[in-house]
C-alpha positions in Angstrom: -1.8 8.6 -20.0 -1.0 11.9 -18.8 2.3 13.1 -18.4 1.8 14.8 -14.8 3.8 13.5 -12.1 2.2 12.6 -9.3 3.1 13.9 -6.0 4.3 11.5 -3.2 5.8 11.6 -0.2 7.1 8.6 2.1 6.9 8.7 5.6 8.5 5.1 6.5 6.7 1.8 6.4 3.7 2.0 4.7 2.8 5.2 5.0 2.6 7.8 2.0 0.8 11.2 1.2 -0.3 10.8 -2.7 -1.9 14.3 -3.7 -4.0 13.1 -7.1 -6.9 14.9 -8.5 -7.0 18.1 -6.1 -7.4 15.4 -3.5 -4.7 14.3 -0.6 -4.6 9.8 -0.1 -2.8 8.5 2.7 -1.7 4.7 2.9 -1.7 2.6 5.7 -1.3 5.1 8.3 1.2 4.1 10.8 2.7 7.0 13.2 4.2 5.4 16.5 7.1 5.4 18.4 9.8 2.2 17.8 8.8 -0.2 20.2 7.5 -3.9 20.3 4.0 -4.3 19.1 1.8 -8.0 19.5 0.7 -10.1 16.8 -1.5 -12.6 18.0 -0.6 -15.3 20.5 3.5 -15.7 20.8 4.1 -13.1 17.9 5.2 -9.7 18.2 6.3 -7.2 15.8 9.5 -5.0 16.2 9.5 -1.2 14.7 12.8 -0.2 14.7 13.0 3.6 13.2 9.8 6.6 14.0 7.9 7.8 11.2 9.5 11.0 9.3 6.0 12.9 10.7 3.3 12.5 12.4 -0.4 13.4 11.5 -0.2 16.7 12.3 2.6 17.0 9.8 0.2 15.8 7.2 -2.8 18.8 6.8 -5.9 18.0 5.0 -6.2 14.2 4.2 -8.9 13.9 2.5 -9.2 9.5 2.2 -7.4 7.0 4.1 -6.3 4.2 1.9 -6.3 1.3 3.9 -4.8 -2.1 3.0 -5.8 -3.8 6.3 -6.5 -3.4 9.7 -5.3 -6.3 11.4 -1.7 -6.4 11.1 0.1 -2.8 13.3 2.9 -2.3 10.5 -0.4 -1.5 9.0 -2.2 0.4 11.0 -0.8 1.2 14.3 -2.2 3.1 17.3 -1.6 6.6 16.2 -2.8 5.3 12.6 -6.1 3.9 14.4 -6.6 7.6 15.8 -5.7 9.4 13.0 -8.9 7.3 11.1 -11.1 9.6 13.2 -10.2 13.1 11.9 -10.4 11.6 8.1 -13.7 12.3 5.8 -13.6 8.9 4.2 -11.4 5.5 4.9 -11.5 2.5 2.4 -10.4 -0.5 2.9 -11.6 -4.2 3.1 -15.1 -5.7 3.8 -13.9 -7.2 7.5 -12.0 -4.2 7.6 -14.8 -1.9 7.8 -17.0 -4.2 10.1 -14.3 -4.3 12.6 -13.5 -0.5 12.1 -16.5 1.2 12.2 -17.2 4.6 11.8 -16.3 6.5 8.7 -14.8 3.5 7.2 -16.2 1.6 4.2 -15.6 -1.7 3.0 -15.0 -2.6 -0.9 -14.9 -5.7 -2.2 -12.1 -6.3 -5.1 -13.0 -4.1 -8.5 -15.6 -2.0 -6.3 -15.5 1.9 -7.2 -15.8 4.9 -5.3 -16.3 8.0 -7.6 -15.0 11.3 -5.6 -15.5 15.0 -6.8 -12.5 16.8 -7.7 -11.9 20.4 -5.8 -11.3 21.8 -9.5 -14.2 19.7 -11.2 -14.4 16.3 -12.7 -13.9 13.2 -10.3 -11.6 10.8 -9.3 -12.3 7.2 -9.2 -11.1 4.7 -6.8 -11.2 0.6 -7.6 -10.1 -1.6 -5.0 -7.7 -4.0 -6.8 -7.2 -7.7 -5.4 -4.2 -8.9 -3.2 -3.1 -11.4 -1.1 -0.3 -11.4 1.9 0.8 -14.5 1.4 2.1 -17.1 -1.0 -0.3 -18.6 -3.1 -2.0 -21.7 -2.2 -0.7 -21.5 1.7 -4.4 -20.8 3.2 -3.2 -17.1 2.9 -6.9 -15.5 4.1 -7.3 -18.0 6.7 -3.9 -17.0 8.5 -3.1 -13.0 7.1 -6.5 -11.9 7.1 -8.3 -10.0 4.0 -6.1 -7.3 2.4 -6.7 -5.0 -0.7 -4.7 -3.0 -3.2 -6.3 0.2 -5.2 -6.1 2.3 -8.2 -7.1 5.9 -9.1 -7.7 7.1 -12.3 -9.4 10.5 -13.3 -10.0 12.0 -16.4 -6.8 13.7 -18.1 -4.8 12.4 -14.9 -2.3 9.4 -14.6 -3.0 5.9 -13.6 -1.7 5.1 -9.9 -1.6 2.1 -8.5 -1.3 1.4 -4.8 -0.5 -2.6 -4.0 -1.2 -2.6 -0.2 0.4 -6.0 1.3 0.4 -8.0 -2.3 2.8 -11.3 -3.0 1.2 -12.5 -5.5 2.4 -11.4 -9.4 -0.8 -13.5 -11.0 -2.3 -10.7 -9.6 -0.4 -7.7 -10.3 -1.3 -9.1 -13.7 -4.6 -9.7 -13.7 -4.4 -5.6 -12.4 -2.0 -4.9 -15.5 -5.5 -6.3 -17.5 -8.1 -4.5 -16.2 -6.6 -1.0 -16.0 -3.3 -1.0 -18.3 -0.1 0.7 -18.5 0.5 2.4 -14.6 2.1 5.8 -14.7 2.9 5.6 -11.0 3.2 2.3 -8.9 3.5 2.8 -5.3 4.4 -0.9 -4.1 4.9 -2.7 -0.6 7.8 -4.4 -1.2 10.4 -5.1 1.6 10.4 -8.9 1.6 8.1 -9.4 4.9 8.6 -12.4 6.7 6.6 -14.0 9.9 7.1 -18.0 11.2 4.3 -18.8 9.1 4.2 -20.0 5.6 7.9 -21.5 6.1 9.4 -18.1 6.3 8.0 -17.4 2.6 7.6 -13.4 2.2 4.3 -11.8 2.8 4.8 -8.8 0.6 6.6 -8.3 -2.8 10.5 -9.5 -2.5 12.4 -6.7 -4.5 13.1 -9.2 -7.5 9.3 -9.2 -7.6 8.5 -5.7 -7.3 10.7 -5.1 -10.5 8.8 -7.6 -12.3 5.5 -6.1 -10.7 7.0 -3.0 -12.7 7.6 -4.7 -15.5 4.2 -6.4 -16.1 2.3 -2.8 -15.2 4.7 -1.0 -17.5 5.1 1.5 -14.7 6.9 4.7 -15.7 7.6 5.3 -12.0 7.9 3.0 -9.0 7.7 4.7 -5.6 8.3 1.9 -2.9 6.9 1.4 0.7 6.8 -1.3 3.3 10.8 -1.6 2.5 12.1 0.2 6.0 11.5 0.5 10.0 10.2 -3.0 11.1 12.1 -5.8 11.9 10.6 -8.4 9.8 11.3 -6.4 6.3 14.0 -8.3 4.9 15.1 -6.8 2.0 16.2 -2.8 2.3 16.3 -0.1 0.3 19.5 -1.1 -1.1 18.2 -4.6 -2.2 15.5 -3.2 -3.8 18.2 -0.8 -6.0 20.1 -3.9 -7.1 16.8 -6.0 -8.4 15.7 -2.6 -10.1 18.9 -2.7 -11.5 19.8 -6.2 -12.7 16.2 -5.7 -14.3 17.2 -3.1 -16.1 14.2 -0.6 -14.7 16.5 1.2 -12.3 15.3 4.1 -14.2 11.5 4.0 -12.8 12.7 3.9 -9.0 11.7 7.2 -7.3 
């Protein structure tokens, strides 16, 4: 594993700029104004806090890393627009097919090889993970979701968890591509009326033990501020890090 640190910057909610490679990877792009935004029938969503910056902020993105489409703490308007003036967009199958344009679908442990500005490549897997507690008809209610990992030669292992719950797989990641250098997870506790108020993403005990079982040497968390139905903060996330012992690997 190599000992470069990865650059990343957090722009609130999901939304991150990970420079890896020569090449720029933005998460979940979400860039609107506070506001109330619709779920489905009888459901809307409450952003409470902007972004830090908006795409023009960004400069060259080179991929979109998309968890989902479906859900706007996800991928908001702005988000949606900003897909157009991006080279390449990953993200799920249904994703893709409801997206269109330069977006492509991967199913879970698919790879995309990329050439490096500076020669070599950089590949990225799409990881499995589900937004949901296990067992609850999870796909059927949240929709398809992915995670993703990018490795390169002589570069560090980072792994981005996109709406996960679920530890089984975290570890069935931990597995397939080893010890993580960096770990940028979507904590924040999310909660909706369905699946009896269960959380949708990591809680923040979880994301410790998420760090834990990838051995990450550094944690950088999203998803943890700026929408109503995050339930655990910044602050909650410090104390699990801490009482685990790992409050060493927060960024």
């Amino acid at each position: 594993m190599s000992g470069e640190r990865v650059p990343v910057q957090v722009f609130g909610g999901p939304t991150a700029l990970i420079e890896y490679g020569g090449l720029r990877f933005v998460t979940d792009p979400t860039f609107d104004e506070p506001g109330e935004y619709p779920l489905g029938p009888g459901l809307v969503l409450t952003k409470l806090e902007p972004p830090t910056a908006g795409p023009d902020d960004l400069g060259r993105v080179d991929v979109v890393l998309l968890s989902h489409d479906q859900h706007p703490d996800n991928l908001d308007n702005a988000g949606r627009a900003f897909l157009g003036r991006v080279p390449l967009v990953l993200t799920t199958p249904t994703g893709a097919a409801r997206l269109g344009g330069a977006v492509r679908g991967l199913e879970p442990w698919t790879e995309v090889v990329l050439d490096r500005p500076d020669g070599g490549t950089v590949t990225i897997t799409a990881v499995p993970a589900l937004h949901g507690p296990e067992g609850a008809g999870v796909l059927e209610i949240s929709g398809e979701v992915t995670g993703f990992v990018l490795t390169g030669e002589g570069l560090p292992v980072v792994y981005v968890s996109g709406d996960n719950a679920s530890l089984d797989l975290v570890r069935q990641i931990a597995v397939r591509v080893g010890p993580v250098d960096t770990a940028v997870l979507f904590a924040g506790a999310a909660r909706t009326p369905f699946f009896d108020g269960r959380p949708v993403t990591l809680d923040s005990a979880s994301a410790a033990e998420a760090a834990r079982i990838l051995a990450a040497r550094r944690v950088v968390p999203v998803h943890v501020d700026g929408w109503g139905h995050f339930t655990e903060d910044r602050e909650t996330l410090v104390k699990a890090f801490t009482e685990a012992g790992l409050a060493d690997r927060l960024s």
